[in-house]
C-alpha positions as CSV (number, residue, x, y, z in Angstrom):
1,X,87.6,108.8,39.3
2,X,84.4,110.7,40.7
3,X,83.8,110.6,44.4
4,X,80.9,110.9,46.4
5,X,81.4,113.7,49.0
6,X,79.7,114.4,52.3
7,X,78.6,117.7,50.6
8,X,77.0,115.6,48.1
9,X,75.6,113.9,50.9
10,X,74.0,116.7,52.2
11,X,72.2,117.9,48.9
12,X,71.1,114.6,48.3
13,X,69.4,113.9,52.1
14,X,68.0,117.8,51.0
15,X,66.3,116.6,47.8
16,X,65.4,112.8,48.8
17,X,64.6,113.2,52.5
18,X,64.3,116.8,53.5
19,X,65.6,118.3,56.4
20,X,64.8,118.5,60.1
21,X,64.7,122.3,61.6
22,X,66.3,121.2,64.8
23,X,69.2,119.6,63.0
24,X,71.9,121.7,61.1
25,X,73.3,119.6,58.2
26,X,76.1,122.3,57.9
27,X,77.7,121.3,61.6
28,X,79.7,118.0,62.2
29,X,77.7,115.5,61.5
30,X,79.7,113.3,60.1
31,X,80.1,110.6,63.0
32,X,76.2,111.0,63.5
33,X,73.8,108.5,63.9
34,X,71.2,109.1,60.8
35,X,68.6,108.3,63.5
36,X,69.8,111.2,65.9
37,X,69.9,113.3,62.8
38,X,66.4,112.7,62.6
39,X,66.1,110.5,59.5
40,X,64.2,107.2,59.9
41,X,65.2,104.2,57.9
42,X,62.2,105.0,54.7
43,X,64.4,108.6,54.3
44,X,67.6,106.5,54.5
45,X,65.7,104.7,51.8
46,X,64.8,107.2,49.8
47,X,68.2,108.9,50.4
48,X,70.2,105.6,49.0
49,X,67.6,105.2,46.0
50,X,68.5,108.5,44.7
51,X,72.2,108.0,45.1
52,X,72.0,104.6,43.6
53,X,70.5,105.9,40.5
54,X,72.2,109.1,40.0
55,X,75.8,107.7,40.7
56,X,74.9,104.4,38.9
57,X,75.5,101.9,42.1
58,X,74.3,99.3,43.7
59,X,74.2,99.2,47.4
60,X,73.6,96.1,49.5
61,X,70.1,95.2,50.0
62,X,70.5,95.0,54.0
63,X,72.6,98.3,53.9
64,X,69.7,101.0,54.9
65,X,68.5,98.2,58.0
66,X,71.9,99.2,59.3
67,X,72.6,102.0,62.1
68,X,74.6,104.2,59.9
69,X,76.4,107.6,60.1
70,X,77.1,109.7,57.5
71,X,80.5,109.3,57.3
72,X,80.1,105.2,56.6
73,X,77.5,105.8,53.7
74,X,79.8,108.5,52.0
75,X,82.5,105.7,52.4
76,X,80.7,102.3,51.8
77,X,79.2,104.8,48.5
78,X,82.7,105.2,47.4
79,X,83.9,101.8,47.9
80,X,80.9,100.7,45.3
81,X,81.3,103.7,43.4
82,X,85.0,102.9,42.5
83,X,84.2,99.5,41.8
84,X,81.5,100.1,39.7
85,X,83.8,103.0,37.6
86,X,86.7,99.4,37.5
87,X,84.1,97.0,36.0
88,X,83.5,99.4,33.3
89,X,86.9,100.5,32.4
């Protein structure tokens, strides 16, 4: 079953969102608020667009109003992801 990483994560904040030059997406930033990370909720957005369509999930609709950190989207992406691959088996 594929799984959403927190590298994949990181490319994907990279492509949809770009990066702030005080923050280093390379350190722990796993237990991070998105906001002290420096993305506001339209780059959370954007991020969980481009996952959505790339990995073929859906995400809640109130998911991105949520304070979030990196490692719950990687998870709650998972969770969603798994199901999604069970409904089509």
């Amino acid at each position: 079953m594929p799984e959403f990483t927190p590298d994949d994560l990181i490319r994907v904040l990279r492509e949809s969102a770009g990066e702030d030059e005080d923050v280093d997406l390379e350190g722990d930033i796993l237990d991070v608020t998105f906001d002290d990370l420096g993305y506001d909720s339209l780059a959370l957005l954007n991020t969980v667009v481009h996952i959505q369509r790339h990995l073929g999930v859906t995400l809640p609709d109130d998911f991105v109003g949520q304070e979030m950190t990196p490692r719950a989207l990687v998870e709650t992406v998972n969770v969603h992801l798994a199901r999604t691959v069970s409904e089509k088996a």
